[in-house]
C-alpha positions, 0 to 999 in steps of 0.5 A: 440496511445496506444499499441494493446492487444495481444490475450493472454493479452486480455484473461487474463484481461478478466479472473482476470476481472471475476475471482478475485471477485469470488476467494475474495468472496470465500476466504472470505467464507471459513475465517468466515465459522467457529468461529475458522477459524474466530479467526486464523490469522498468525500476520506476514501476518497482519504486511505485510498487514499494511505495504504495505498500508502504502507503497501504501499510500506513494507511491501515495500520496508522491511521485507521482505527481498529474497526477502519471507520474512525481516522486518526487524529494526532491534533483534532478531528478537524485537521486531518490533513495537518495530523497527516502531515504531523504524523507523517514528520514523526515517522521520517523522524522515527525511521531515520532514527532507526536507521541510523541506529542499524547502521550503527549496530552493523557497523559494530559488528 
């Protein structure tokens, strides 16, 4: 059987589960309330951004298996931080090659 809340988790969740929205939504307003509030960003925030999605995406989709219980081992169980790294190698390999290859191809047209 799962784990019982304690009161303070149960308060907690309940309050993110109201507030987050309310919190996003207001955070959204007060960004595109003006046109200059709308043109500011600070670009290591954007980079930060991209990339933790992409680590996201590639933690779920590459190294979870489909029920997210099991991980992915390239090598053995054992070693996941060497299968990281190995799968990590391959994808930059991968995603260079491919870019290369687009490049290639707008080029040609």
């Amino acid at each position: 059987s799962a784990p019982s809340m304690s009161a303070l988790e149960s308060s907690l969740d309940l309050k993110t589960k109201y507030l987050a929205p309310l919190v996003i939504a207001t955070l959204f307003y007060l960004r595109t309330c003006t046109r200059r509030l709308c043109l500011c960003h600070f670009p290591l925030f954007q980079l930060i951004g991209a990339c933790s999605l992409e680590a996201f995406v590639l933690h779920h989709h590459i190294f979870l298996s489909s029920n997210g219980n099991a991980i992915f081992a390239l090598i053995s169980p054992g070693w996941s931080k060497l299968n990281f790294v190995i799968t990590i190698f391959f994808l930059g390999i991968f995603s260079f090659i491919f870019f290369c290859a687009n490049n290639n191809l707008l080029s040609a047209l």
